[in-house]
C-alpha positions as CSV (number, residue, x, y, z in Angstrom):
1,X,0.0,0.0,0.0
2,X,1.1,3.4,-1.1
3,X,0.1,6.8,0.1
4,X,1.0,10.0,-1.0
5,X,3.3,12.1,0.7
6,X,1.1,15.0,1.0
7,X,-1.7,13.0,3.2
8,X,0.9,11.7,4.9
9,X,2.0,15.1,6.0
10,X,-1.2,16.3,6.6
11,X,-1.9,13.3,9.1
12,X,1.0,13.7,10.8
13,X,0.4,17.4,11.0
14,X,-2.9,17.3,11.9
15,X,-2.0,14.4,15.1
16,X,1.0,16.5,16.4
17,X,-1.4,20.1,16.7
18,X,-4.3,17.5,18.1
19,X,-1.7,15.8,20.8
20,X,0.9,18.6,21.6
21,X,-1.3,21.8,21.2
22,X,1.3,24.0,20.3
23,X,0.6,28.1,20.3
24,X,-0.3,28.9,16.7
25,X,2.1,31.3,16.7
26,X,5.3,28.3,16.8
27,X,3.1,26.6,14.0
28,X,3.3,29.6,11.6
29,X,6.9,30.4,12.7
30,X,7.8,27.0,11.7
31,X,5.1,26.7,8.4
32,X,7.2,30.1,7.2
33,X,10.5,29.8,8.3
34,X,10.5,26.0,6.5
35,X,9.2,28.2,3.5
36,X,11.6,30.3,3.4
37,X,14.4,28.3,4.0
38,X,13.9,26.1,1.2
39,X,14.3,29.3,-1.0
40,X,17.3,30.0,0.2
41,X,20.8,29.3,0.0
42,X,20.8,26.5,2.7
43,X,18.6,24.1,0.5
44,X,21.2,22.7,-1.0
45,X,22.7,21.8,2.0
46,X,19.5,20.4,3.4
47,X,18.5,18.9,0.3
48,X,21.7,17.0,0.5
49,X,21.1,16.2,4.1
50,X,17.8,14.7,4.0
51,X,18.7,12.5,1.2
52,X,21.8,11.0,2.9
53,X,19.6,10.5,6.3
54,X,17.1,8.7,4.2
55,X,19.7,6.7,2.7
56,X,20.7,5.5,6.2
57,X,17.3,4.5,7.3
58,X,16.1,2.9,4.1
59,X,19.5,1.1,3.9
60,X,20.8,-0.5,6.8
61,X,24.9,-2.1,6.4
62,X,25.0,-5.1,5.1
């Protein structure tokens, strides 16, 4: 079974608000600042970043 990434997100989102109640304020802060860091000159960097962590997990040593 597949999902898309996108309702996968949006659960997850959706749970953390429902269990940790954050103040909207932090959720905005982090919606924009996520936003506007992938616009930016770091998003190479954590472009590069994510990929090699998902490569770990999804590829244990052999």
């Amino acid at each position: 079974m597949s999902i898309p990434l996108w309702l996968f997100l949006l659960v997850v989102g959706w749970l953390g608000v429902k269990l940790f109640r954050p103040p909207f304020w932090l959720v905005v802060v982090l919606l924009l600042g996520g936003y506007l860091l992938a616009d930016s000159f770091l998003a190479p960097a954590i472009d590069s970043g994510t990929q090699t962590g998902t490569t770990v997990v999804n590829d244990p040593p052999k």
